[in-house]
KELUMTI-378712 format. One record per residue: chain; x, y, z of N, C-alpha, C, CB in turn; residue number from 1. Coordinates in steps of 0.2 Angstrom, whole numbers, plus 5000, padded with zeros to 4 digits. Each point is the difference from the previous one (the first is absolute). Glycine has a CB too. Example, Ala and Ser with C-alpha at 12.3 -4.5 7.8 and 13.67 -1.06 7.14 Angstrom:
2
{"A",{5066,4972,5039},{4996,5006,5000},{5004,5006,5000},{4991,4994,5006},1},
{"A",{5007,5011,4990},{5004,5006,5001},{4996,5005,5003},{5006,4997,4990},2},
END
This chain:
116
{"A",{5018,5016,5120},{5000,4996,4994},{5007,5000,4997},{4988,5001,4997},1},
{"A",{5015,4996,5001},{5008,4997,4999},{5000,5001,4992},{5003,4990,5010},2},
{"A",{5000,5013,4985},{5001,5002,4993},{5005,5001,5001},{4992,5005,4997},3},
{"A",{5011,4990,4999},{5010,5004,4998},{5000,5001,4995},{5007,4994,5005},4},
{"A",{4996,5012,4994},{5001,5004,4994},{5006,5000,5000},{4992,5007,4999},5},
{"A",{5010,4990,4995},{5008,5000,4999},{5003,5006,4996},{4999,4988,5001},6},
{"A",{4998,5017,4996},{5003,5006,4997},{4995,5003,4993},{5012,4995,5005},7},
{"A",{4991,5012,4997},{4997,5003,4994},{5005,5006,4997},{4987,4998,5005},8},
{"A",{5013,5000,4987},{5005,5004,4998},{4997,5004,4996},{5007,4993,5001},9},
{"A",{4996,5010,4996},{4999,5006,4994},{5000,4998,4993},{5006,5009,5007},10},
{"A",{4989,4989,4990},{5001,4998,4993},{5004,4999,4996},{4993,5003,5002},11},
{"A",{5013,5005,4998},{5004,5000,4998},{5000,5003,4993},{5001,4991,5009},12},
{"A",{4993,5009,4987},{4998,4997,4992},{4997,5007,4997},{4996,4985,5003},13},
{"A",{5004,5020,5003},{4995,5006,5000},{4992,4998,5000},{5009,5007,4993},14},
{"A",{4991,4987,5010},{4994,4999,5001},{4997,5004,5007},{5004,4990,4993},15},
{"A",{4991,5013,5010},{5000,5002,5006},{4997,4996,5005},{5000,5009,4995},16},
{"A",{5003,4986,5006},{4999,4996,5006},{5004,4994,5002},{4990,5003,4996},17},
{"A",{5011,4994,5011},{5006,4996,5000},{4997,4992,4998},{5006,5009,5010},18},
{"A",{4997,4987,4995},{4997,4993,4998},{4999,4997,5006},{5006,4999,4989},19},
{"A",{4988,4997,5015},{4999,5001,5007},{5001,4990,5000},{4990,5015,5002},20},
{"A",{5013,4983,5002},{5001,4993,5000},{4996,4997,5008},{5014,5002,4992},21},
{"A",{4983,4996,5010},{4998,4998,5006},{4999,4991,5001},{4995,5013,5002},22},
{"A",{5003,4985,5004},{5000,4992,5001},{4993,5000,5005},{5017,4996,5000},23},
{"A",{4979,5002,4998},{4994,5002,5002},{5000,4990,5006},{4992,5013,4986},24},
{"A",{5005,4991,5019},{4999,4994,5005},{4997,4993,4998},{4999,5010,5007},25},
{"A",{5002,4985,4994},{4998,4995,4995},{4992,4999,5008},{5017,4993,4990},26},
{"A",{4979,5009,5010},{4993,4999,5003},{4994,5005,4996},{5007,4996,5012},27},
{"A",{4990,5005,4990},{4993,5001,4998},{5001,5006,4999},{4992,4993,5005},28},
{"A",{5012,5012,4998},{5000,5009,5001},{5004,5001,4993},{5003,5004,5016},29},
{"A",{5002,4990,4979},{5001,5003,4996},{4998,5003,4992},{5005,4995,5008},30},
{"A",{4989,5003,4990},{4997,5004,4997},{4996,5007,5000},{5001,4989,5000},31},
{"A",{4999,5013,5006},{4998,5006,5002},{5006,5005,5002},{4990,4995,5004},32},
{"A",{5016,5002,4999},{5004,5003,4998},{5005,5000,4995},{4998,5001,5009},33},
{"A",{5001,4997,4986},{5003,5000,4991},{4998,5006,4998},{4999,4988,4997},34},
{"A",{4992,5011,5004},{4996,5007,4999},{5002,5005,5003},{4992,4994,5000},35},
{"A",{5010,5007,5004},{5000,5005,5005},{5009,5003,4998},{4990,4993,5010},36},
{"A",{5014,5003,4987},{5004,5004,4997},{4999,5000,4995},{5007,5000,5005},37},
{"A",{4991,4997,4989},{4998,5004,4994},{5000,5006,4999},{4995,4992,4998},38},
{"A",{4997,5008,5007},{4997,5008,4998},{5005,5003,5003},{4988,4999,5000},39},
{"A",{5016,5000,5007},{5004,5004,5001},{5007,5003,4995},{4994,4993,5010},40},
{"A",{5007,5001,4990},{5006,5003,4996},{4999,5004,4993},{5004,4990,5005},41},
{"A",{4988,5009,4992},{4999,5002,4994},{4996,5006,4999},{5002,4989,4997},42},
{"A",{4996,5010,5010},{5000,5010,5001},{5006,5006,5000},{4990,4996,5008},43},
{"A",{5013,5002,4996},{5006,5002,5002},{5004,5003,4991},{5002,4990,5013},44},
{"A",{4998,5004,4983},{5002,4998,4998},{4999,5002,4990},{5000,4995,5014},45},
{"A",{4991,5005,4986},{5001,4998,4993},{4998,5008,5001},{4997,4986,4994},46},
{"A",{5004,5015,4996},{4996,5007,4998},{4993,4999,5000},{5008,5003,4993},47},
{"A",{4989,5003,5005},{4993,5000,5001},{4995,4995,4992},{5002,5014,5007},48},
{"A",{5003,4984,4989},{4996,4995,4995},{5002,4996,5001},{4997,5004,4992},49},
{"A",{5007,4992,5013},{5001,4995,5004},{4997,4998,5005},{5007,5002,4996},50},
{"A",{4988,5001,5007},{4998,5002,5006},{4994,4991,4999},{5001,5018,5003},51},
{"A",{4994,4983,4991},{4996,4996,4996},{5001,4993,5000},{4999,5010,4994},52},
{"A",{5008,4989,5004},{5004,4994,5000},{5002,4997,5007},{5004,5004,4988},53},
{"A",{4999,5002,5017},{5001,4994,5007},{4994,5001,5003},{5013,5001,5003},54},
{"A",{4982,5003,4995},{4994,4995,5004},{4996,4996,4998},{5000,5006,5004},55},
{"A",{5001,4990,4988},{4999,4994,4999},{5001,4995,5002},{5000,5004,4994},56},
{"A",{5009,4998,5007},{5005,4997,5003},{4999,4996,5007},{5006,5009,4993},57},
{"A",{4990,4995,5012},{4999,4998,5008},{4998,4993,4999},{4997,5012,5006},58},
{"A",{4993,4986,4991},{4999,4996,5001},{5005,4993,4998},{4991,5009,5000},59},
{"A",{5011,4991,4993},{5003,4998,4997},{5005,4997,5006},{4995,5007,4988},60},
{"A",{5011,4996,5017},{5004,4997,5000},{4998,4995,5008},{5007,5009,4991},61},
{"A",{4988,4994,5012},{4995,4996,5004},{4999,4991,4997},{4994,5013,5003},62},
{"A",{5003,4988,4990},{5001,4992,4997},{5006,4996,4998},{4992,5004,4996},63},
{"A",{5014,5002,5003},{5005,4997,4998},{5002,4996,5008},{5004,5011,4989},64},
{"A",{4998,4993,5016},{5001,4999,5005},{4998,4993,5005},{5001,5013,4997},65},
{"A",{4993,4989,5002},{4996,4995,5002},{5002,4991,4995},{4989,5013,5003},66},
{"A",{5010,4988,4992},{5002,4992,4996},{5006,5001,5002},{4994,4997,4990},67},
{"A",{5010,5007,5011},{5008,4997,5000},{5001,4997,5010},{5007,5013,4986},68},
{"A",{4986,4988,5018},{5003,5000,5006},{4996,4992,4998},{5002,5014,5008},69},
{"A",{4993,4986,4989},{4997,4993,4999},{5001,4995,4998},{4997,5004,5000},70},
{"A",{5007,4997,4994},{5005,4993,4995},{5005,5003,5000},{4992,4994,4993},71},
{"A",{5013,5011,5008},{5007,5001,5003},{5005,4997,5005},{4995,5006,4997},72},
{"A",{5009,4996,5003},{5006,5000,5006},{5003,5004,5003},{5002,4994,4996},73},
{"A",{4999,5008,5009},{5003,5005,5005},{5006,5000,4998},{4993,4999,5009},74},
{"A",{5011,5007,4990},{4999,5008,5003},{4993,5001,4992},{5017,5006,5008},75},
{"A",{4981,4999,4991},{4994,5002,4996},{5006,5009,5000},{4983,4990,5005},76},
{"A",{5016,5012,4987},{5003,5007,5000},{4994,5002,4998},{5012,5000,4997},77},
{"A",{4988,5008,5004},{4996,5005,4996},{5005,5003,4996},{4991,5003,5008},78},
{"A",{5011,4999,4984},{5002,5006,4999},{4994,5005,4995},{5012,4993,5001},79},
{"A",{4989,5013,5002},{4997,5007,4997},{5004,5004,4998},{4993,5001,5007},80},
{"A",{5007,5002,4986},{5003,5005,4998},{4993,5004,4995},{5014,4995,5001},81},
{"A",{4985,5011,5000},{4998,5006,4998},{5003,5003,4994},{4998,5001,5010},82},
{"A",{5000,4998,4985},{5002,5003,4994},{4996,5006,4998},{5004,4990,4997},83},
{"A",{4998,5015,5000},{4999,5005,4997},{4992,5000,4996},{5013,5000,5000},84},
{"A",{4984,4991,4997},{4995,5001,4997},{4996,4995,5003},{5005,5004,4990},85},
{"A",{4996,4993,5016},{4996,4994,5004},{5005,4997,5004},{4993,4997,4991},86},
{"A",{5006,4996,5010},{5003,4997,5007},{5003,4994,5000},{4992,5006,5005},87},
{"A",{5012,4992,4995},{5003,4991,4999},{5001,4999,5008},{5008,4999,4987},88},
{"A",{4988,4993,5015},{4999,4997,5005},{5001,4994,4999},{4993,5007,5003},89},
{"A",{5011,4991,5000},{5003,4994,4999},{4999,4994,5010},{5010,5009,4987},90},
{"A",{4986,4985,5012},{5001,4997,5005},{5005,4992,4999},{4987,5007,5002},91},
{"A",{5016,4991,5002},{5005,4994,4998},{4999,4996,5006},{5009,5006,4993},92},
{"A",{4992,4987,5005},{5000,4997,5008},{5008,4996,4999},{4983,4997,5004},93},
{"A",{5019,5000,5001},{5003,4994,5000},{5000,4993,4994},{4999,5007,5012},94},
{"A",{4997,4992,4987},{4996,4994,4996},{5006,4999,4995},{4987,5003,5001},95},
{"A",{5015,4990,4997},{5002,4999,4993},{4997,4997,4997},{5008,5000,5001},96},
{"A",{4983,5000,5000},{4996,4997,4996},{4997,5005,4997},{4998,4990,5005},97},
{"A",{4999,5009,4988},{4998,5004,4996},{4992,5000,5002},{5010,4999,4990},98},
{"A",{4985,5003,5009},{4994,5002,5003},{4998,4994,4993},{4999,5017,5008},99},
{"A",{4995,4976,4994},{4997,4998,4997},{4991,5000,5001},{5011,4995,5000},100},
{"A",{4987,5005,4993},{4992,5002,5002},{4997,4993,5000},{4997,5014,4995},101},
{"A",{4998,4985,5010},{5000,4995,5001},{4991,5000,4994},{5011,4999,5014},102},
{"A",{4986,4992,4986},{4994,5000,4997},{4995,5001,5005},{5003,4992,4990},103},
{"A",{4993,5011,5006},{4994,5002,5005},{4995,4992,5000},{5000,5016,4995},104},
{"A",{4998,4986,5011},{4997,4990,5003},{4993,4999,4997},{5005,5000,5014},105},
{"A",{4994,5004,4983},{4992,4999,4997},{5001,4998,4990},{4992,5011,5011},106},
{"A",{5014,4993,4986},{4999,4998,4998},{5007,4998,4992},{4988,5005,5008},107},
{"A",{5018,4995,4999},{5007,4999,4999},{5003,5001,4996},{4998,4996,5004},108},
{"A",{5001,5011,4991},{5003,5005,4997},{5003,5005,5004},{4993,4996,4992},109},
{"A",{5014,5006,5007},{5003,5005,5004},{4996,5008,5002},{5011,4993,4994},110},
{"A",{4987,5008,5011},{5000,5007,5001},{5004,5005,5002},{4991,4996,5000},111},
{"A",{5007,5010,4997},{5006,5004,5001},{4998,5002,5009},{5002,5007,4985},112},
{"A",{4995,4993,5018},{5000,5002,5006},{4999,4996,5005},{4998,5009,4996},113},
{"A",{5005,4985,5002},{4999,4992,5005},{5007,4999,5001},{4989,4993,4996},114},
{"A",{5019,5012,5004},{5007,4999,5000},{5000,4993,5007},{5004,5015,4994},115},
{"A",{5000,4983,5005},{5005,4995,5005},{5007,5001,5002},{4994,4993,4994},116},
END
């Protein structure tokens, strides 16, 4: 399975953890491997009252990942950084469109989980 990690630095900030950047394969394996470096990185990575926060974090960026492979544009980023009190996960795609929610067909008021 093909992951490109483009780097990981040292926070810099006295934070104890770096910042992990990767380009997750644009097919089906990339959800599982987003997951699969989260936890990774944020074991490695966080303190122990962080630990709570990046395993919220996994499922979470499985959905991220997943809509941005859906209604996105290739290349798709992951960024991770590990902070001292939790975890910032950041997913991006290519897109210059802004995510629209679209009306639900029954009864054509917007729903939050019917995005376009």
């Amino acid at each position: 399975m093909d992951l490109a990690v483009h780097g990981q630095s040292s926070a810099g900030d006295g934070e104890p953890s770096g910042v992990l950047v990767v380009d997750p394969p644009l097919d089906l394996r990339a959800p599982a491997l987003a997951r699969q470096q989260v936890a990774g990185h944020g074991a490695a990575h966080a303190p122990d009252r962080a630990r709570e926060a990046v395993d919220e974090a996994v499922p979470l960026v499985s959905e991220l990942v997943t809509n941005a492979l859906r209604y996105g544009a290739a290349p798709l980023t992951l960024r991770v950084r590990v902070r001292s009190n939790g975890i910032h996960v950041g997913v991006s795609d290519a897109s210059r469109h802004l995510p629209v929610v679209a009306p639900s067909p029954l009864t054509g008021v917007p729903r939050r989980d019917e995005a376009c």
